[in-house]
Phi, psi and omega in degrees: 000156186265119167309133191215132185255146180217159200192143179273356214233006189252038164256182198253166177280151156205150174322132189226120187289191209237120226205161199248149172204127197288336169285125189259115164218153150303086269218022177256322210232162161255196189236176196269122172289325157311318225211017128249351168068237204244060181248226219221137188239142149330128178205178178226154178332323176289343171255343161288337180282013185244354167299158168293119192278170201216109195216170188272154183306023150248015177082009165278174165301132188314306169310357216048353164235155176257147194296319190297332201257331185272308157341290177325303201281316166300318175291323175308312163304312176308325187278313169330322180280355189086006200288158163274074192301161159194149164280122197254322212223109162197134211235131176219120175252150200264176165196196194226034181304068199291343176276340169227067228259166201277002141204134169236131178272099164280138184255020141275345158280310148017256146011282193287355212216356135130179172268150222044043190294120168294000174288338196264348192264161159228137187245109165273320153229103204231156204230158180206129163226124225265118194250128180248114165279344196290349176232023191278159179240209181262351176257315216220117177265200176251146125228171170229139198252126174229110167256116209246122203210192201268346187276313192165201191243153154204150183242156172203150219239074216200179140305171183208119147316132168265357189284329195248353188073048181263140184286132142234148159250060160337314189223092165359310205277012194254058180210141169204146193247182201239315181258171161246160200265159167322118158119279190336311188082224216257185187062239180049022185265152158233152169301172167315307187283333182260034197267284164349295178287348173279332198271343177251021156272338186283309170307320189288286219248031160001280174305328172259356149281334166305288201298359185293304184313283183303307173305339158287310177291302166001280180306314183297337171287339188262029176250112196271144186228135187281158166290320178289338170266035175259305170302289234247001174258310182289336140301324160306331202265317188292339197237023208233301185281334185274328164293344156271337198253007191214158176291335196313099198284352175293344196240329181325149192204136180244087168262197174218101160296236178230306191241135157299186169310253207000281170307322158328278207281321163316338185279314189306298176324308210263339176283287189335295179323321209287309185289358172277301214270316194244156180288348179190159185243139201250183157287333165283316158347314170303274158040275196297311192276336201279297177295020176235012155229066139259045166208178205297323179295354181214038186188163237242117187289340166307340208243013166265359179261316179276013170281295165352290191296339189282329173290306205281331150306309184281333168292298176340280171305322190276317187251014170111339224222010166274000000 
């Protein structure tokens, strides 16, 4: 295990821009993650900078960024471009991680600083999404999705449904890691600045890839999808997982499927349902349904962007429509 220091006071000062944020919490306290297990707790910028920060035994940040300082540096960007920002979304999540679990309470901070002190805490996995209002239309706003976690960091770039906040990732190629993702092979990470530089070549042309976007969900409302080819999509997603999932080394495939089992059967429920409720089923419907277990509050938060892109690949390929 990596050894690690941990300190409120070593990050460097830097300009913090001045942002709107949607989240309603108690901003004293945290909730007892023992005796809440493994969900998802609410948080505002201020309180993660008020967390125990987490560095490598050379007194740097374990990310080489700290999360509230990579939030910061991306709103920051943001503001350069003129955009109108909010933190729409922001999540700091448990696991089940015992050597490095996705919150640790030190209790001698504890201790000075009452129970549950958000000060006691190290948040390892936290998840955030940064809302640009400057292209919203009546359905749909920007976002940029940022997951800061014990594997690395990684961002995307997309529409945001505004009724439900659901991430899409339309155009796979809007994402960039700390890591390379399953199926890459080994390597394929980028640094911090080129983390940094990317997500603001994405601000620079911003406006045409949003509109890029919204014409792709056009084409995907308009592809009407039968039940017998829905069955033969839920068998593929199904057979998809199992080929990632199993030991068989003849059939094994080292990939990012789109739904675990789990999510496969909630998507199976909300189609059926669909063919109930509405006269035609669309492709964003799939879409639509897959990206509304794309969040933090209900998926393993590493596995939520690149599930997100393994899907908008596989509609891609089934229908046709990059």
């Amino acid at each position: 295990m990596t050894n690690v220091l941990f300190s409120r006071n070593s990050a460097p000062a830097m300009t913090v821009p001045t942002v709107t944020e949607t989240t309603v919490v108690n901003n004293e306290k945290f909730f007892d993650w023992n005796e809440k297990g493994y969900g998802t707790q609410p948080l505002t910028l201020q309180m993660l900078e008020r967390t125990q920060h987490e560095n490598d035994v050379q007194g740097k940040p374990l990310k080489g960024i700290y999360h509230f300082q990579l939030i910061n540096e991306i709103l920051s960007a943001c503001n350069e471009f003129g955009y109108q920002t909010e933190v729409y979304d922001l999540f700091a999540a448990q696991n089940r991680d015992k050597n490095m679990p996705g919150v640790t309470v030190i209790r001698q901070v504890e201790e000075k600083y009452g129970d549950n002190a958000v000060e006691a805490h190290i948040l390892r996995r936290v998840f955030a999404n940064i809302r640009i209002k400057d292209f919203d239309d009546s359905e749909t706003t920007t976002g940029l999705a940022i997951a800061y976690h014990q594997k690395g960091i990684q961002v995307g770039f997309g529409p945001q449904v505004i009724i439900c906040h659901n991430q899409c990732m339309l155009s796979p190629e809007l994402y960039i890691a700390s890591y390379g993702d399953k199926g890459t092979g080994r390597g394929g990470g980028s640094d911090i600045e080129t983390i940094i530089r990317t997500v603001r070549g994405w601000l620079m042309d911003a406006r045409n890839l949003i509109e890029t976007d919204r014409a792709k969900i056009e084409r995907l409302k308009n592809i009407v999808v039968t039940p017998d080819q829905m069955l033969m999509i839920i068998g593929s997603l199904t057979a998809m997982r199992v080929k990632a999932d199993t030991a068989r080394k003849t059939i094994r495939a080292n990939m990012t499927y789109p739904l675990n089992q789990a999510q496969i059967t909630t998507f199976t429920e909300d189609m059926l349902e669909a063919y109930e409720l509405h006269d035609r089923v669309t492709a964003w419907d799939i879409y639509n349904s897959a990206t509304e277990m794309y969040k933090a509050q209900r998926m393993d938060i590493p596995q939520l962007l690149p599930q997100n892109r393994a899907m908008v690949a596989f509609l891609n390929d089934w229908f046709k429509v990059a």
